[in-house]
N, C-alpha and C positions, 0 to 999 in steps of 0.2 A: 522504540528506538528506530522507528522510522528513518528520519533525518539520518543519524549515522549510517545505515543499512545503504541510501543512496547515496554517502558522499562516500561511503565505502567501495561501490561499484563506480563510480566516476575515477577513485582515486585509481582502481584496477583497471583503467582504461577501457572498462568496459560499455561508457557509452562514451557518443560523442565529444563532449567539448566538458572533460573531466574538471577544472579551475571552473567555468563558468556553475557546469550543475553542482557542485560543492558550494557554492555560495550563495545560489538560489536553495538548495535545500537548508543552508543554517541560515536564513532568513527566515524561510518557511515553518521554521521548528522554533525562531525565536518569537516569532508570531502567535505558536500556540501558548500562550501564557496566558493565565486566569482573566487579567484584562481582556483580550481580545478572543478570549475562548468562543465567544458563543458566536464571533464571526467565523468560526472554522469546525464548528460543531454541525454533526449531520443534520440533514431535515431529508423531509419525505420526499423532496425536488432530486435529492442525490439516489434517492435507492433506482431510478431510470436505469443505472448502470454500475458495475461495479466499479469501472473505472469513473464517476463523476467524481466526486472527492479529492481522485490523484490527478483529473484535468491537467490541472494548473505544472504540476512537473512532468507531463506527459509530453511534451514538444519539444524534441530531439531535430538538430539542425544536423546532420550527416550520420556517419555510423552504419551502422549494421542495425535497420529498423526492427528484426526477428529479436536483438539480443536485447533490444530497450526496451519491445513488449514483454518479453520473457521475462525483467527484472522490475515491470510495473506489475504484474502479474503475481509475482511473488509481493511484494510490497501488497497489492490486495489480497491475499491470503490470509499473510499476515494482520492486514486489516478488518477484514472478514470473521479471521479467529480471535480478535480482539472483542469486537462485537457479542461472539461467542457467550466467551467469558462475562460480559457486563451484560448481558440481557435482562438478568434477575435484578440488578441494582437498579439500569436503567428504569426497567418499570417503577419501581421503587422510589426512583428520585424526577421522576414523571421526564425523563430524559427519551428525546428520541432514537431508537435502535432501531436499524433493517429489519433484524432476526428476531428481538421481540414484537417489532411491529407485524410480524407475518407475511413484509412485504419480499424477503427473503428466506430462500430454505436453504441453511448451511450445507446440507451434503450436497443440494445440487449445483449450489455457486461453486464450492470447493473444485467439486471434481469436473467442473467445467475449466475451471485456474488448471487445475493439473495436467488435463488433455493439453492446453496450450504452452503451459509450463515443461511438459515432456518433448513436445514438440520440436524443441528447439536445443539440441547439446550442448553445456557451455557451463566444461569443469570449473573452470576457474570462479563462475559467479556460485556453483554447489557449495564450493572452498568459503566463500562466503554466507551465503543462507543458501539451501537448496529446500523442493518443494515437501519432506521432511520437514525441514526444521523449522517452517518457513509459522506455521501455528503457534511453535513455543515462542517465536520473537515478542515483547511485549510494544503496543503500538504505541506512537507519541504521544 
């Protein structure tokens, strides 16, 4: 639920230019569809950084830059914990994963998310996913 999770903080004015990232993120989420899957599917280029993958909605033109990391941060968490979960299939379905690749170690990305995730106070995005709940989201 990616997609919604950002257009959910854009709608809560919590980043910048809330119309424009709302329509760049249901772009982004109509994009991931079985057709054009395997253009949006990880490879071993993305595991460089947690945030490669969320590049592409990571450029915020004004705003509060603390509150837009803090809510890309969660969004990789959430990502992170997705991976989680599909490790065993992934290898399974000979699918690229960080975490089953060994190129990531879940507790330590996580609680690096968290550190920067805490960092930053801001009820209103908690109201929406906080670094709790931010694992049970299920990713796009």
């Amino acid at each position: 639920m990616t997609a919604s999770s950002v257009a959910t903080f854009a709608a809560a004015r919590l980043f910048p230019d809330p119309t424009w990232d709302e329509i760049v993120t249901a772009v982004a989420g109509a994009f991931h569809i079985r057709a054009t899957r395997r253009y949006f599917s990880p490879t071993p280029a993305d595991s460089a950084s947690v945030f490669a993958r969320l590049r592409l909605g990571m450029s915020f033109d004004g705003g509060d830059s603390a509150i837009a990391e803090r809510g890309m941060s969660l969004l990789a968490a959430e990502m992170v914990s997705d991976y989680r979960r599909d490790a065993e299939e992934d290898v399974f379905l000979k699918k690229y994963n960080p975490i089953s690749a060994g190129d990531w170690d879940y507790e330590t990305v996580v609680a690096d998310l968290k550190r920067k995730i805490e960092a930053v106070d801001c009820p209103e995005m908690d109201a929406i996913m906080s670094v709790d709940t931010a694992p049970e989201v299920l990713w796009l």
